[in-house]
C-alpha positions, -999 to 999 in steps of 0.1 A, spaced: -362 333 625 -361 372 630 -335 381 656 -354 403 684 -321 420 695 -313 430 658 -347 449 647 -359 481 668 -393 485 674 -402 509 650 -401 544 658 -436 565 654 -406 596 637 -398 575 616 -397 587 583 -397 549 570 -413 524 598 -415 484 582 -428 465 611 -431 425 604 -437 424 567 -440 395 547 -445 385 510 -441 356 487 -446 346 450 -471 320 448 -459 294 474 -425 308 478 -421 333 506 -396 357 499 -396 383 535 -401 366 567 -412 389 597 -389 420 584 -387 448 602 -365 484 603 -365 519 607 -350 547 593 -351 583 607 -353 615 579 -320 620 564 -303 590 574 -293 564 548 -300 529 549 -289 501 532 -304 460 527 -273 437 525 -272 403 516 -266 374 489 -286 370 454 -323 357 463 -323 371 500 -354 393 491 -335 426 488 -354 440 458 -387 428 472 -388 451 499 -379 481 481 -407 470 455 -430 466 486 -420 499 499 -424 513 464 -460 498 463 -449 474 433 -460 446 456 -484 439 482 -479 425 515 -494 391 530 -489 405 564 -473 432 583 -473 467 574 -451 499 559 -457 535 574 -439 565 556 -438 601 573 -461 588 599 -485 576 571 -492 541 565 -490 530 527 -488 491 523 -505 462 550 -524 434 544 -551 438 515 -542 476 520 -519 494 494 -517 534 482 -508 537 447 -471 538 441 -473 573 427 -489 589 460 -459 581 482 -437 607 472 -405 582 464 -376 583 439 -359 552 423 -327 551 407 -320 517 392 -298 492 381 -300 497 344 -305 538 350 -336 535 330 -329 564 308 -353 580 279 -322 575 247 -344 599 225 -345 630 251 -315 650 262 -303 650 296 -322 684 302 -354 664 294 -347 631 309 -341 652 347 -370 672 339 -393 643 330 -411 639 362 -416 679 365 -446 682 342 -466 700 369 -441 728 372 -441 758 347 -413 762 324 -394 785 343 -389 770 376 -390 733 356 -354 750 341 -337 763 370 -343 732 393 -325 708 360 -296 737 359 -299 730 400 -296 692 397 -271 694 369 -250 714 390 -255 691 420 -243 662 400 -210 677 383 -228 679 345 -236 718 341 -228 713 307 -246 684 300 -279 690 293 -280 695 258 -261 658 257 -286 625 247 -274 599 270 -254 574 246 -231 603 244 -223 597 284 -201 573 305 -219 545 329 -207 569 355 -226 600 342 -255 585 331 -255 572 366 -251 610 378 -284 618 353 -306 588 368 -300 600 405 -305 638 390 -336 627 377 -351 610 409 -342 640 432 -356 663 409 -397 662 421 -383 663 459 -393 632 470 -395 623 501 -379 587 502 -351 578 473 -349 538 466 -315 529 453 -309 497 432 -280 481 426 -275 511 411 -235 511 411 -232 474 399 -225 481 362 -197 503 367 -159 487 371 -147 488 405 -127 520 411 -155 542 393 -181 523 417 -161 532 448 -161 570 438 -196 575 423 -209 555 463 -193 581 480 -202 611 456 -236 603 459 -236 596 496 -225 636 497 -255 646 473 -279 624 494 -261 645 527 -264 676 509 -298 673 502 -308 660 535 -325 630 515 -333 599 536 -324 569 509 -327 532 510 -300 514 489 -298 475 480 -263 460 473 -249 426 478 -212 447 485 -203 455 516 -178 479 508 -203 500 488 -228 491 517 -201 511 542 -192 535 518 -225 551 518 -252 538 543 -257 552 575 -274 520 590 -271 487 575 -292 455 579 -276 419 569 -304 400 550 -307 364 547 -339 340 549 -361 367 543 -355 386 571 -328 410 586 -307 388 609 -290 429 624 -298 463 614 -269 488 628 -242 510 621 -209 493 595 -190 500 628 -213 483 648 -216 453 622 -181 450 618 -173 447 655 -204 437 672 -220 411 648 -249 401 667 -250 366 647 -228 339 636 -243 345 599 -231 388 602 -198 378 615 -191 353 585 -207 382 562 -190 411 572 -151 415 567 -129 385 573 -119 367 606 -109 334 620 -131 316 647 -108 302 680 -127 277 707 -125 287 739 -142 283 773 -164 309 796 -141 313 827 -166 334 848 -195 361 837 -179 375 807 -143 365 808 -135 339 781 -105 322 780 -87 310 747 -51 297 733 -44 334 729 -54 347 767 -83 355 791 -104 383 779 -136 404 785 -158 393 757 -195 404 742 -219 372 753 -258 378 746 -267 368 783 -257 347 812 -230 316 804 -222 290 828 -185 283 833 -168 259 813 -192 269 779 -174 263 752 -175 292 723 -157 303 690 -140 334 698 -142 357 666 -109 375 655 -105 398 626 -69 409 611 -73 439 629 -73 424 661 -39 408 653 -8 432 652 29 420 641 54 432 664 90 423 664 98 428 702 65 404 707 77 368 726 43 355 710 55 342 677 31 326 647 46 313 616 31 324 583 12 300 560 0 320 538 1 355 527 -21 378 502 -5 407 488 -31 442 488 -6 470 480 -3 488 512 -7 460 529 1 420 536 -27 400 546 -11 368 563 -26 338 574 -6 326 609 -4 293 625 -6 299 663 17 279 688 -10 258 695 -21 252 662 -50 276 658 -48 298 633 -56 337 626 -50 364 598 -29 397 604 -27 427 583 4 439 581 24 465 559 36 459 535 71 466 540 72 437 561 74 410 536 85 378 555 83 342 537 60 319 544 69 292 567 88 325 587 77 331 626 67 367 629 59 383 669 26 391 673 4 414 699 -34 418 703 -51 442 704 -88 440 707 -115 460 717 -142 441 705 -144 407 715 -169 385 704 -178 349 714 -205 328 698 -221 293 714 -203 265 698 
């Protein structure tokens, strides 16, 4: 079920408006009452597992598939409702995908210029010096692409897509064949040319840290619909659901009680807490903690003994037992290496608290 607190009405400025959509492949519905918006030169991004309808809605934005309800406006203009659908190439959108989709027999000059047919020689040249400037491969051109790394041929693909201006980019797993450090660098190079460019993009990725890395507003996927569709910050610290708070990051759950209004008492304290409307005392809730939220301090009384601890380079991540038997993570440098079984002081410090019904 679509959750009304996590999907805007859409917004007639919109550059992309998808209000209620729904699709499915023979008897198996695949989008469920989905609905966003993004505004022109912001940055979105679909998150979610394998088979959570990701890729269907950038095909039904694309106008690869047609809907069974709903509908999809772009600049205003509506493209895609029920038996209702403008040809794919009329909607003025790029795709970059996972496989980059390259020609192997044309250089990279060609492959970029490949959608610029209508232009005439001279201005179809300067805009592919333009874009291989843009993407760091000025000297490129002449180059066939087996001669380039994943990460350049990557660079070529999203070169390619920008190159006819259009005014929508759809982004497909598109970092997902790369290792993990190239992935991390390429996500935030692009998420400068997209800037740069002032391009409003849609990206689908089932990895939150690419997901943060690039998207200005994110929605968590699942069932076919999007269960919240903010801001990484807001996600992170604000999940609206049960299902975003298990999705995003890590944490613990801690039972509490509602003391009054939006006080919530727990093993750790009594503190304000984020509650979607009115409690009566004495409701029990999880109280949602992330490693953040738990600090180690030395001149702390408050003393958890480690369990368990993860080792991340900069940083320990240590799972504590609480004194009455709950138990939370911490990051912690990683100068402070204690053993496990070793009591450590702790100190919260939260901003954010959430509580969900129990």
């Amino acid at each position: 079920m679509n959750n009304n607190n996590a999907t805007p009405p859409a917004d007639a400025r919109a550059l992309v408006a998808v209000r209620d959509i729904e699709h499915a492949y023979g008897g198996n519905r695949v989008l469920n009452g989905l609905s966003f918006t993004l505004q022109r030169g912001e940055i979105g991004c679909l998150l979610g597992a394998s088979g959570c309808g990701k890729t269907t809605v950038l095909r039904c934005i694309a106008g690869f598939e047609t809907l069974a309800a709903g509908d999809i406006t772009l600049n205003g203009m509506q493209v895609s409702a029920r038996n209702f659908s403008v040809p794919t190439e009329q909607r003025r959108i790029g795709m970059v995908f996972q496989d980059y989709a390259l020609f192997p027999h044309l250089d990279i000059a060609a492959n970029i210029a490949f959608g610029l047919h209508r232009m005439d020689k001279p201005r179809r040249q300067l805009r592919v010096a333009e874009l291989l400037e843009t993407v760091g491969l000025a000297r490129a051109g002449a180059k066939f692409p087996h001669e380039l790394s994943g990460g350049q041929q990557q660079r070529v693909a999203l070169a390619r897509a920008l190159a006819p201006q259009p005014e929508l980019l759809l982004l497909d797993e598109p970092f997902s064949n790369l290792d993990v450090e190239l992935r991390e660098r390429l996500s935030l190079e692009v998420r400068d040319i997209l800037k740069q460019h002032n391009m409003t993009a849609i990206l689908v990725t089932h990895d939150q840290h690419e997901a943060f890395n690039i998207a200005d507003m994110v929605g968590i996927m699942a069932g076919g619909t999007i269960e919240q569709w903010d801001t990484p910050y807001n996600l992170y610290h604000e999940p609206a659901t049960r299902l975003v708070a298990d999705f995003i990051g890590q944490g613990t759950l801690l039972p509490g009680t509602v003391v009054t209004g939006n006080l919530v008492q727990f093993e750790l304290g009594t503190f304000q807490a984020k509650l979607s409307g009115e409690w009566p005392r004495g409701a029990p809730v999880d109280v949602l903690l992330r490693p953040d939220d738990i600090l180690h301090d030395d001149a702390s009384l408050l003393l958890a003994e480690v369990t368990h601890k993860a080792f991340r380079g900069a940083e320990f991540l240590y799972t504590l037992r609480l004194p009455g038997g709950g138990r939370v993570l911490s990051l912690v440098p990683s100068h402070h290496d204690h053993a496990v079984g070793e009591k450590i002081g702790i100190r919260l410090e939260i901003d954010h608290l959430v509580a969900f019904r129990r």
